[in-house]
MIROSE-206204 format. One record per residue (C-alpha): residue in three letters; x, y, z; residue number from 1. Coordinates in nm, 3 decimals. Each point is the difference from the previous one (the first is absolute). Layout:
<fidos>
FIDO   res      east     north        up     n
FIDO   ALA         X         Y         Z   NUM
...
</fidos>
This chain:
<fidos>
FIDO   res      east     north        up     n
FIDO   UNK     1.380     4.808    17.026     1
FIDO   UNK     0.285    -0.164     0.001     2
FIDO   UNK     0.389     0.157    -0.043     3
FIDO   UNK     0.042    -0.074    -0.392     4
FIDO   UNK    -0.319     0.140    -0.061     5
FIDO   UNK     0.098     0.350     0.209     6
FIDO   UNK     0.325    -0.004    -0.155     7
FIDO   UNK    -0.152    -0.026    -0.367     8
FIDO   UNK    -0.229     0.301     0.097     9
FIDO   UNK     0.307     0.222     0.112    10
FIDO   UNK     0.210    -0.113    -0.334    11
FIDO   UNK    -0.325     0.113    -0.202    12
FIDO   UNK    -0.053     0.324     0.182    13
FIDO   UNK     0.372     0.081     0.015    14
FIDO   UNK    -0.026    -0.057    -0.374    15
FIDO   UNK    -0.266     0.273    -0.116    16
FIDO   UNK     0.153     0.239     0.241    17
FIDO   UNK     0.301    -0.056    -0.246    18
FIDO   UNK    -0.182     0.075    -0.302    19
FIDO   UNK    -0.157     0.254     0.153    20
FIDO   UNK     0.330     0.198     0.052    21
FIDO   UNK     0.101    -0.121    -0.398    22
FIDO   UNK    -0.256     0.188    -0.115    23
FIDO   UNK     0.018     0.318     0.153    24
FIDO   UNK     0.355     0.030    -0.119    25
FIDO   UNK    -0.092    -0.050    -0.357    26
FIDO   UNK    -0.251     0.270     0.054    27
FIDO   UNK     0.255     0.262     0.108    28
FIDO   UNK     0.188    -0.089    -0.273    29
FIDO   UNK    -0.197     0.065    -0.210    30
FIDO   UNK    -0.119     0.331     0.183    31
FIDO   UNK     0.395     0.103    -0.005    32
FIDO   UNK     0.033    -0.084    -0.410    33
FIDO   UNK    -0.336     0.213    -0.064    34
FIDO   UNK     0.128     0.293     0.251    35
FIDO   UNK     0.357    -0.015    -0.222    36
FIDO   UNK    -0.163     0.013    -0.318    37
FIDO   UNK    -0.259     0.302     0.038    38
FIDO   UNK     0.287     0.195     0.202    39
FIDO   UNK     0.223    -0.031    -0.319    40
FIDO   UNK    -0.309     0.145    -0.250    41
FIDO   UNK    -0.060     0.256     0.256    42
FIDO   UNK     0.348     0.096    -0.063    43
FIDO   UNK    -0.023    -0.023    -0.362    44
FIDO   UNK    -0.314     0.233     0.020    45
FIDO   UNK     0.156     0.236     0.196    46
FIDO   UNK     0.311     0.015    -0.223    47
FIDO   UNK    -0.201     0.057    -0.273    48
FIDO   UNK    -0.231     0.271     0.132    49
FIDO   UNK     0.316     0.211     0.113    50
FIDO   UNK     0.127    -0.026    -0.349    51
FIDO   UNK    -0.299     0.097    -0.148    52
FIDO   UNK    -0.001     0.326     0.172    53
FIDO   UNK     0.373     0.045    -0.124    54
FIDO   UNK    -0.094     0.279    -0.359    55
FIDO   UNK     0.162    -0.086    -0.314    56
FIDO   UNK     0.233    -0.252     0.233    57
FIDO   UNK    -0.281    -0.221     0.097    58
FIDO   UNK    -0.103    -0.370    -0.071    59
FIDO   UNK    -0.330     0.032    -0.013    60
FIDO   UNK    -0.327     0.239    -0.040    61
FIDO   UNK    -0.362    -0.030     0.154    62
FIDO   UNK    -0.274     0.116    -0.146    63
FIDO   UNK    -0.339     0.172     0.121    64
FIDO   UNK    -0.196    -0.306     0.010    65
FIDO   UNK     0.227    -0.254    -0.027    66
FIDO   UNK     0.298    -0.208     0.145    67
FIDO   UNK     0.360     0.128    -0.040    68
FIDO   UNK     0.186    -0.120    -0.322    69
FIDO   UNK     0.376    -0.039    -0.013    70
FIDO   UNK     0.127     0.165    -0.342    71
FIDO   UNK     0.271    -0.108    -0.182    72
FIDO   UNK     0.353     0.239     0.034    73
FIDO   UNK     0.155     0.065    -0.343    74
FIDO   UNK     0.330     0.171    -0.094    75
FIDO   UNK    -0.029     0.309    -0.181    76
FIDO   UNK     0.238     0.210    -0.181    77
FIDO   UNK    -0.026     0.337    -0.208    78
FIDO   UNK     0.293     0.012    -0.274    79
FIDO   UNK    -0.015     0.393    -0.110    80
FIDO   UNK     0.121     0.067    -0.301    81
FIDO   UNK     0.372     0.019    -0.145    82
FIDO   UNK     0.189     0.045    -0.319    83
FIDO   UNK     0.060    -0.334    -0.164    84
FIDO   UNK     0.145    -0.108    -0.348    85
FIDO   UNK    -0.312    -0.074    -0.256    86
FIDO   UNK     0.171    -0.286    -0.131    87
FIDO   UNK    -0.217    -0.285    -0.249    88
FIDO   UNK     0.063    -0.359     0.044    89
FIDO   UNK    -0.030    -0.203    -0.280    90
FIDO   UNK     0.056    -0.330    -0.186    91
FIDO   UNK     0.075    -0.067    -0.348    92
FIDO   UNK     0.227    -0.189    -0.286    93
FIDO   UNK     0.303     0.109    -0.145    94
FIDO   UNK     0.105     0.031    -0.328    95
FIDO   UNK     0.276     0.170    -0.304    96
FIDO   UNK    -0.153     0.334    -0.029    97
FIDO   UNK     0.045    -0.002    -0.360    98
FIDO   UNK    -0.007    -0.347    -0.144    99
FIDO   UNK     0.149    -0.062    -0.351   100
FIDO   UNK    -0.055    -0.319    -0.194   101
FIDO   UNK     0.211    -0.058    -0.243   102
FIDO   UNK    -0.072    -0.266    -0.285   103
FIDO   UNK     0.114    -0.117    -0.383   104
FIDO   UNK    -0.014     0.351    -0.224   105
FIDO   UNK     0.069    -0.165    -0.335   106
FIDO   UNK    -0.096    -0.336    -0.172   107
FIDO   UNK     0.110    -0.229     0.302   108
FIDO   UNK     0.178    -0.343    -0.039   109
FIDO   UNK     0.193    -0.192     0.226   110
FIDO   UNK     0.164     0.113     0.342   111
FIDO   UNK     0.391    -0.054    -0.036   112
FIDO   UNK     0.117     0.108     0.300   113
FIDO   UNK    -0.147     0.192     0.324   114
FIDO   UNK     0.230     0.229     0.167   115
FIDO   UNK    -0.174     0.145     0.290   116
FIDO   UNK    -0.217    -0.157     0.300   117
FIDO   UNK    -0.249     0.165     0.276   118
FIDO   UNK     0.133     0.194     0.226   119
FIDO   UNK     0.305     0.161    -0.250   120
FIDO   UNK     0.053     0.326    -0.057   121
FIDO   UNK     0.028     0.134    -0.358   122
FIDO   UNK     0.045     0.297    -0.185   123
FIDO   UNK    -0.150     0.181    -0.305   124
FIDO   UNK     0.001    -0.227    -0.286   125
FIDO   UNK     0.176    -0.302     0.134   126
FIDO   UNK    -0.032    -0.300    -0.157   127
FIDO   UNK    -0.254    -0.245     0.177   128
FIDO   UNK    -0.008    -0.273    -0.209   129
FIDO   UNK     0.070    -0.071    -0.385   130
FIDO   UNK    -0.192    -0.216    -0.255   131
FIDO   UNK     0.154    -0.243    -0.270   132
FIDO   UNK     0.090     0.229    -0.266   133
FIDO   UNK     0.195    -0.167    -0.259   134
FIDO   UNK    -0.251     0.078    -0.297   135
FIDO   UNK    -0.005     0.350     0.072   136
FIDO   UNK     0.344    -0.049    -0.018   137
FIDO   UNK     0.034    -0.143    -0.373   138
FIDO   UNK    -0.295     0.258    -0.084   139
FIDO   UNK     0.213     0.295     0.137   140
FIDO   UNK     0.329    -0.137    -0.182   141
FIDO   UNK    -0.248    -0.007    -0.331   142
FIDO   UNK    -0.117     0.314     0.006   143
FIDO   UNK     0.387     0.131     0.078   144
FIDO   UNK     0.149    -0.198    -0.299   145
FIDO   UNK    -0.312     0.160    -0.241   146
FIDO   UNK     0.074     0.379     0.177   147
FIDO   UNK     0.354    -0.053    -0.132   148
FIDO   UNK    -0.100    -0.099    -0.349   149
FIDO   UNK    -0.199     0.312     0.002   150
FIDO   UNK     0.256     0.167     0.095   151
FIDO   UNK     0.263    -0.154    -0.284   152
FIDO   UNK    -0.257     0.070    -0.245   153
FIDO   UNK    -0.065     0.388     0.092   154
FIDO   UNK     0.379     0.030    -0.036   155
FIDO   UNK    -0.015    -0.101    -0.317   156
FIDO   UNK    -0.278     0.170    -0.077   157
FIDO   UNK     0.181     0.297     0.093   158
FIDO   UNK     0.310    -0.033    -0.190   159
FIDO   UNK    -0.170    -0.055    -0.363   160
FIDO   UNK    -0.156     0.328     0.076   161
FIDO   UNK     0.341     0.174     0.067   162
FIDO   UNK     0.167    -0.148    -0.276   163
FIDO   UNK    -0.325     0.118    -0.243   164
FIDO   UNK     0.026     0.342     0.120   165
FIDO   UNK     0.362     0.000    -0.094   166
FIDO   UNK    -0.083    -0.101    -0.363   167
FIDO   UNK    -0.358     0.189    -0.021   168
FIDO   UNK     0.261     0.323    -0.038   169
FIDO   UNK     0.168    -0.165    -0.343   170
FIDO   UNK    -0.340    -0.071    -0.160   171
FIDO   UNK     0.022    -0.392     0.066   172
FIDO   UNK    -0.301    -0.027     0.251   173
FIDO   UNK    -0.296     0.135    -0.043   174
FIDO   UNK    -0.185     0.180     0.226   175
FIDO   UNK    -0.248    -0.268    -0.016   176
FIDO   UNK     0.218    -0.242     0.106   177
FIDO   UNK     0.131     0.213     0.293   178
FIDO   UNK    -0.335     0.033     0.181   179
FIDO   UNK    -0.062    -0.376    -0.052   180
FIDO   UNK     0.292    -0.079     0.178   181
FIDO   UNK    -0.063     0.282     0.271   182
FIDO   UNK    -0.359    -0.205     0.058   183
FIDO   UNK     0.203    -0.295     0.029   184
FIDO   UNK     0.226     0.109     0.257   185
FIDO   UNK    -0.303     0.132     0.198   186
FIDO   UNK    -0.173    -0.336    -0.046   187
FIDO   UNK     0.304    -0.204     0.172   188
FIDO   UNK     0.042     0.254     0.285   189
FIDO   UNK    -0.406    -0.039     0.067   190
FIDO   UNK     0.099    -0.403     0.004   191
FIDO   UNK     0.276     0.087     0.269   192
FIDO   UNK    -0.247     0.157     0.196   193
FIDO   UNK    -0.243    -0.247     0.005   194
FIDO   UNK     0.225    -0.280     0.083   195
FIDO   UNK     0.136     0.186     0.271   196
FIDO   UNK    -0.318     0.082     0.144   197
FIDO   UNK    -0.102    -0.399    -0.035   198
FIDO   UNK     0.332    -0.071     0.197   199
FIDO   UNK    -0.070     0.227     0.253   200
FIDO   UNK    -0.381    -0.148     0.008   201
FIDO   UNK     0.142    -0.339     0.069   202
FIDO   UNK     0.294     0.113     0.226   203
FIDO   UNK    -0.312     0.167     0.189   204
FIDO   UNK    -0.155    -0.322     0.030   205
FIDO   UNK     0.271    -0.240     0.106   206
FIDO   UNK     0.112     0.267     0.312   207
FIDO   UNK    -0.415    -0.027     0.091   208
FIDO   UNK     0.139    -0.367     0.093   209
FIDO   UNK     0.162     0.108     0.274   210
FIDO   UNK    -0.277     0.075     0.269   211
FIDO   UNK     0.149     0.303     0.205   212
FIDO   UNK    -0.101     0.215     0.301   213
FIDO   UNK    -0.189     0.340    -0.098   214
FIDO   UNK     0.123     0.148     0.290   215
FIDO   UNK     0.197    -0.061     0.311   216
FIDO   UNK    -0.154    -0.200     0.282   217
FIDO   UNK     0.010    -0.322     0.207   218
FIDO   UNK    -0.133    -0.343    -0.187   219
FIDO   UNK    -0.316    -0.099     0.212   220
FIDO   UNK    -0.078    -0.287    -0.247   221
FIDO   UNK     0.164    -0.290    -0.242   222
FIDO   UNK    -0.243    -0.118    -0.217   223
FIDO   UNK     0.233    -0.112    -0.265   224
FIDO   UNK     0.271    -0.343    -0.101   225
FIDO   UNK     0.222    -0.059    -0.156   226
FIDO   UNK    -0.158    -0.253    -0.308   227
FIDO   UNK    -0.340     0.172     0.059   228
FIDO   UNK    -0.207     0.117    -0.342   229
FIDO   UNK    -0.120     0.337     0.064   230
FIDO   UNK    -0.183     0.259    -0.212   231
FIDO   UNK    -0.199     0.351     0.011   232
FIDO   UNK    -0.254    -0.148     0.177   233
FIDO   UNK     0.161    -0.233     0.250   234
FIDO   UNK    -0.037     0.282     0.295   235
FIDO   UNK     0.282     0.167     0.231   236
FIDO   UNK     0.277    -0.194    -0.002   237
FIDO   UNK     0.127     0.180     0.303   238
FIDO   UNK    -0.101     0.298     0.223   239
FIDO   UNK     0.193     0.269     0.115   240
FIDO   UNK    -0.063     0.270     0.288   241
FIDO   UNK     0.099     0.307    -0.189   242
FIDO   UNK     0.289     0.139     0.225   243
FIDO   UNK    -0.026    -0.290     0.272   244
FIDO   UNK    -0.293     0.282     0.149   245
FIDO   UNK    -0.282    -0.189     0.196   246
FIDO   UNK    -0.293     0.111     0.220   247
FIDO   UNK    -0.292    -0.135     0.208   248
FIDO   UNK    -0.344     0.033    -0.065   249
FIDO   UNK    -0.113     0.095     0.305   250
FIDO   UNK    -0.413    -0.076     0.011   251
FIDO   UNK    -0.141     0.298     0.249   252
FIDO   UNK    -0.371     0.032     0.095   253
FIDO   UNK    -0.205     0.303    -0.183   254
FIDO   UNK    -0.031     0.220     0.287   255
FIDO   UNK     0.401    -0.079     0.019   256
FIDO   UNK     0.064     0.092    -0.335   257
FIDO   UNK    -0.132     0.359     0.009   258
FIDO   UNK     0.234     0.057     0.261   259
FIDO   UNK     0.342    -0.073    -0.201   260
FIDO   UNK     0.194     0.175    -0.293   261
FIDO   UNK     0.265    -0.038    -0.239   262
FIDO   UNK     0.364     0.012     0.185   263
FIDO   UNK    -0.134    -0.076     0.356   264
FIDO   UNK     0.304    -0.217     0.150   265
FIDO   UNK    -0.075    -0.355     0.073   266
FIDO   UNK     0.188    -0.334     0.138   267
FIDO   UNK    -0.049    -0.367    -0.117   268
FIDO   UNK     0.092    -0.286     0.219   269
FIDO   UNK    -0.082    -0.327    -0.238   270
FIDO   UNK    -0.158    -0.307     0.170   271
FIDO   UNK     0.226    -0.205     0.224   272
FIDO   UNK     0.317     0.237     0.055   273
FIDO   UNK     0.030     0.270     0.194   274
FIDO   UNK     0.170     0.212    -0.256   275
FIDO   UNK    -0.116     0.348    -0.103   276
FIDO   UNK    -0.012     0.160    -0.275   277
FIDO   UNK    -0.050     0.404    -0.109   278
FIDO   UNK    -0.204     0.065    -0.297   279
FIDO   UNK    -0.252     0.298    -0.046   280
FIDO   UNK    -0.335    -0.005    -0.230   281
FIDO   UNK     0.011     0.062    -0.297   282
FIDO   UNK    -0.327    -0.070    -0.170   283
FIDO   UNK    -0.355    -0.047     0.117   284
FIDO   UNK    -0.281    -0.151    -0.100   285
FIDO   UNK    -0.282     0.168    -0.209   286
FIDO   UNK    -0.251    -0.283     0.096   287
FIDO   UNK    -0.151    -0.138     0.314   288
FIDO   UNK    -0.089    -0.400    -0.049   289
FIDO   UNK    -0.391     0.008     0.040   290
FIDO   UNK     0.032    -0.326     0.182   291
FIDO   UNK     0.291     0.027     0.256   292
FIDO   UNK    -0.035     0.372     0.005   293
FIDO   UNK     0.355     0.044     0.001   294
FIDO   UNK     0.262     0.160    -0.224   295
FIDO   UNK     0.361     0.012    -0.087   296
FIDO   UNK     0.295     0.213     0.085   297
FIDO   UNK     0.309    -0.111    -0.172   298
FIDO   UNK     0.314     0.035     0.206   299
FIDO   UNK     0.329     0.102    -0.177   300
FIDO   UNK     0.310    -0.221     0.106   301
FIDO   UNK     0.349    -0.044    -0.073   302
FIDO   UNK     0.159    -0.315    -0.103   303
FIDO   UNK     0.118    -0.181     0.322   304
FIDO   UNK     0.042    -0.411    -0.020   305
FIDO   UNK    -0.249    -0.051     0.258   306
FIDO   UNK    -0.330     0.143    -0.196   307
FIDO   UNK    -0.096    -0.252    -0.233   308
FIDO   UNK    -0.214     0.017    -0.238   309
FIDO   UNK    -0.379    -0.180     0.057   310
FIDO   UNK     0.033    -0.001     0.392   311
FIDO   UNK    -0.207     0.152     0.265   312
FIDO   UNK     0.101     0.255     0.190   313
FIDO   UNK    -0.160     0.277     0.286   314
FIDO   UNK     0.005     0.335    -0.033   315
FIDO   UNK     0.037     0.343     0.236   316
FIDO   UNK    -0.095     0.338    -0.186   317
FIDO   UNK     0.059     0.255     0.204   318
FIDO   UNK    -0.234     0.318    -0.057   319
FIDO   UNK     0.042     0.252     0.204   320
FIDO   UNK    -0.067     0.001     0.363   321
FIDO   UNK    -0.343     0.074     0.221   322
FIDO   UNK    -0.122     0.049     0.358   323
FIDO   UNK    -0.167    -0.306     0.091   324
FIDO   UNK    -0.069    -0.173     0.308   325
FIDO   UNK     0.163    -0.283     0.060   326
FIDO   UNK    -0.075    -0.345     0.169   327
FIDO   UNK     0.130    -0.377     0.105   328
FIDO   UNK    -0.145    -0.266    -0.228   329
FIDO   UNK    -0.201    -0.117     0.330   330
FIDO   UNK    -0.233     0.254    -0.044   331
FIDO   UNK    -0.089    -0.017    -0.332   332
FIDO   UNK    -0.254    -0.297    -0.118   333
FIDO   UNK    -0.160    -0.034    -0.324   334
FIDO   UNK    -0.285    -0.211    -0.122   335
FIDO   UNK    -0.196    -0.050    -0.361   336
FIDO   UNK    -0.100     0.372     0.030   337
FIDO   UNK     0.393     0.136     0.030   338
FIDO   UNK     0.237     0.142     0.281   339
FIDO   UNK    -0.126     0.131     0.311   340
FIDO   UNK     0.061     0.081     0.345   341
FIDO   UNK    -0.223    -0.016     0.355   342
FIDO   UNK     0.001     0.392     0.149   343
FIDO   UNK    -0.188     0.099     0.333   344
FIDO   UNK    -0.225     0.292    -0.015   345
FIDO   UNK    -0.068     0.244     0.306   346
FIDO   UNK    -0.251    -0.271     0.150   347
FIDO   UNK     0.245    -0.270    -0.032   348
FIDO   UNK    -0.161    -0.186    -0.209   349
FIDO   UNK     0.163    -0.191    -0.281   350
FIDO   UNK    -0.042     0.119    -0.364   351
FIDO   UNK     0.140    -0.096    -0.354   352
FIDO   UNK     0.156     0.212    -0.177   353
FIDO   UNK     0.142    -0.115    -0.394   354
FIDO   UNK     0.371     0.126    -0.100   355
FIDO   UNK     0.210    -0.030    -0.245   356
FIDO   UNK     0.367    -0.108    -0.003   357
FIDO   UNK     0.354     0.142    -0.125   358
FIDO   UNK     0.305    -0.130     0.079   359
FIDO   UNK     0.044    -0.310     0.235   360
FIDO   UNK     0.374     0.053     0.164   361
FIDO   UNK     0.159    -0.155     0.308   362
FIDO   UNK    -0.152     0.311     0.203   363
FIDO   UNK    -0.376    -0.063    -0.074   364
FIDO   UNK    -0.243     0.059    -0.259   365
FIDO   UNK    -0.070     0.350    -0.142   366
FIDO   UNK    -0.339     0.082    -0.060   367
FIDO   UNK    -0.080     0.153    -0.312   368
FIDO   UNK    -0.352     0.078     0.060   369
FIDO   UNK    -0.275    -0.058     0.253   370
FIDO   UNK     0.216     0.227     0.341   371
FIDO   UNK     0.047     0.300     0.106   372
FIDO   UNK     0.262    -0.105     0.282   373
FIDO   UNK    -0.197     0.114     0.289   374
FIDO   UNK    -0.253    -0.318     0.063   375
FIDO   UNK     0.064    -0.269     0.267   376
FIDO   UNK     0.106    -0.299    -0.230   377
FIDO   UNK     0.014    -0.362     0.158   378
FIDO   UNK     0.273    -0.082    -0.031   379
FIDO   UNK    -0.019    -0.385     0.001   380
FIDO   UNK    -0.296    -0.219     0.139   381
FIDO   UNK    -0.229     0.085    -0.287   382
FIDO   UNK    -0.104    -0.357    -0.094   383
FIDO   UNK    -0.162    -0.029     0.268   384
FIDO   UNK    -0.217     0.291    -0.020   385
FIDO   UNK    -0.288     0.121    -0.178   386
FIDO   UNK    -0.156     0.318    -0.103   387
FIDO   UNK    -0.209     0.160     0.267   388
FIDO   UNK     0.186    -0.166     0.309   389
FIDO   UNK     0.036     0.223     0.308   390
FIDO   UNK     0.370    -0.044     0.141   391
FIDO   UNK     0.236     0.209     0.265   392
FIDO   UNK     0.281     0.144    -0.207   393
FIDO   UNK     0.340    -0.031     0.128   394
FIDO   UNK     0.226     0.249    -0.156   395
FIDO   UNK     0.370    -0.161    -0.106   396
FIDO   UNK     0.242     0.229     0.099   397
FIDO   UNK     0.321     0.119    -0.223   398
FIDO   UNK     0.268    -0.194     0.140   399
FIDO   UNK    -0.236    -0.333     0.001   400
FIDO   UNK    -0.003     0.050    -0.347   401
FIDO   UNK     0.335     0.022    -0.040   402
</fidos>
């Protein structure tokens, strides 16, 4: 054997011992990762066990025959019971609580002149707009001129009958004569009479030209212009609120509506301001709608420049107060079926339970129906829980609720 061929043996055996060495260091490697990675679930077993040992604190629960389970922790709350303001929300529209159209009372014509627009003030029998009258006018000027004829002829009428009974006494006149003249004079002062009563007629008629306000109030509407031919049957010409009074008709749900009453104080707040307005019922509605199931309670109100007529508004009635429990909105879900609320029996389990709501306010949610006060409420997590789940109950204290 020559010297290259020894030296290519000690390269090749130098080699493998190399290799050799390469892979028993992968190999404890891989020992070391393994080692690090069943210590760490060890721990996590361990951690787990203690805290299922831990009561109404713990993580997790094992049963007779099977493997521990961790259970999820919820946060409970019970709300007792206080004395809270019943008050009814509500939506509705506003308009004049007593609405008076006012049109053409006599023959109609054509409008001369308008005097008034919407949003004016008037009073009792001012003068909203007038209609052409210049034949009335010749007709009422007739029937003057023929009252006074009547008139000149009565006069005379009278004074042949004085001057007969003057003579009747010398044997001139006969008595004949004397009650013929007497029937005369009664005759004329029937004529004066009746053209009287025609003047009046058509005086009557031409002031029924002039359309005027029955009663005091604010003008809601101008139907009417100037050069416009109007009659009896042409409609409201414009529309009044009888006094400026307006009110809201506040729709309320049936169950809603039992609970209210004439004079029960309420405030308005129309849609996009953040005005208020007082007001108090003052009329209810017989009737339920068979299809919404809702009624009406009309809501008295003042005349104030930011209630207008035909807009929508939200109502609160106040009626009364009640002890209720109260809750945050994060406890209370609702679904097709209603309002309800997750509670947590004795066993911890979760249950259902259906409510019903009162007033929402920035303090929570009073509950109408459906609590006593006493139950362990969750108070928020409830999405993500289901009827018949077994949780650990973590009671929230006062001050984390405050």
């Amino acid at each position: 054997m020559n010297v290259e061929q020894r030296f290519a043996e000690e390269q090749t055996a130098q080699m493998s011992t190399f290799e050799d060495e390469e892979r028993r260091r992968d190999r404890r490697r891989r020992f070391i990762i393994i080692g690090t990675v069943v210590g760490a679930l060890l721990i996590m077993a361990a951690y787990f066990m203690l805290q299922g040992g831990a009561g109404e604190n713990a993580g997790a629960a094992a049963g007779e025959n099977g493997p521990a389970r961790v259970l999820p922790t919820v946060t409970v709350i019970v709300p007792g019971s206080q004395a809270v303001s019943n008050t009814i929300s509500a939506s509705g529209t506003l308009a004049a609580r007593r609405p008076m159209p006012v049109g053409v009372a006599g023959e109609g014509g054509q409008i001369a002149r308008v005097l008034v627009d919407a949003g004016d003030w008037v009073g009792a029998g001012q003068v909203l707009a007038t209609i052409e009258s210049s034949v009335q006018s010749q007709q009422v000027g007739g029937a003057a001129a023929s009252l006074e004829v009547a008139r000149a002829n009565l006069a005379l009428a009278q004074a042949n009958l004085d001057r007969s009974l003057q003579l009747v006494e010398r044997g001139f006149i006969s008595q004949a004569d004397i009650d013929r003249l007497t029937a005369t004079r009664d005759a004329e002062r029937a004529r004066v009479n009746v053209a009287a009563a025609q003047l009046n007629e058509l005086r009557a008629r031409a002031g029924r030209l002039a359309i005027r306000a029955p009663s005091a109030g604010l003008v809601l509407e101008r139907n009417a212009e100037p050069g416009q031919v109007v009659s009896a049957g042409s409609g409201a010409l414009f529309v009044l609120a009888q006094g400026g009074e307006m009110e809201m008709n506040a729709q309320v749900s049936e169950s809603d509506l039992s609970r209210l009453s004439v004079g029960q104080q309420a405030t308005i707040t129309p849609v996009g301001t953040t005005d208020r307005y007082e007001g108090q019922i003052w009329q209810l509605s017989p009737t339920i709608d068979a299809q919404s199931r809702q009624g009406t309670a009309s809501i008295a109100l003042s005349y104030q420049e930011g209630l207008r007529p035909g807009g929508f508004a939200s109502a609160e009635i106040v009626s009364g107060s009640i002890d209720a429990p109260m809750l945050p909105e994060s406890a209370v879900q609702s679904d097709g079926d209603g309002n309800y609320v997750y509670i947590i029996n004795e066993d911890n389990i979760v249950e259902r339970r259906d409510i019903a709501v009162g007033s929402v306010g920035s303090a929570g949610i009073t509950i109408r129906e459906g609590l006593q006060g006493n139950e362990r409420v969750v108070r928020s997590a409830g999405a993500f829980l289901n009827p018949g789940d077994e949780v650990i109950p973590q009671r929230m204290s006062r001050d984390d609720e405050n």
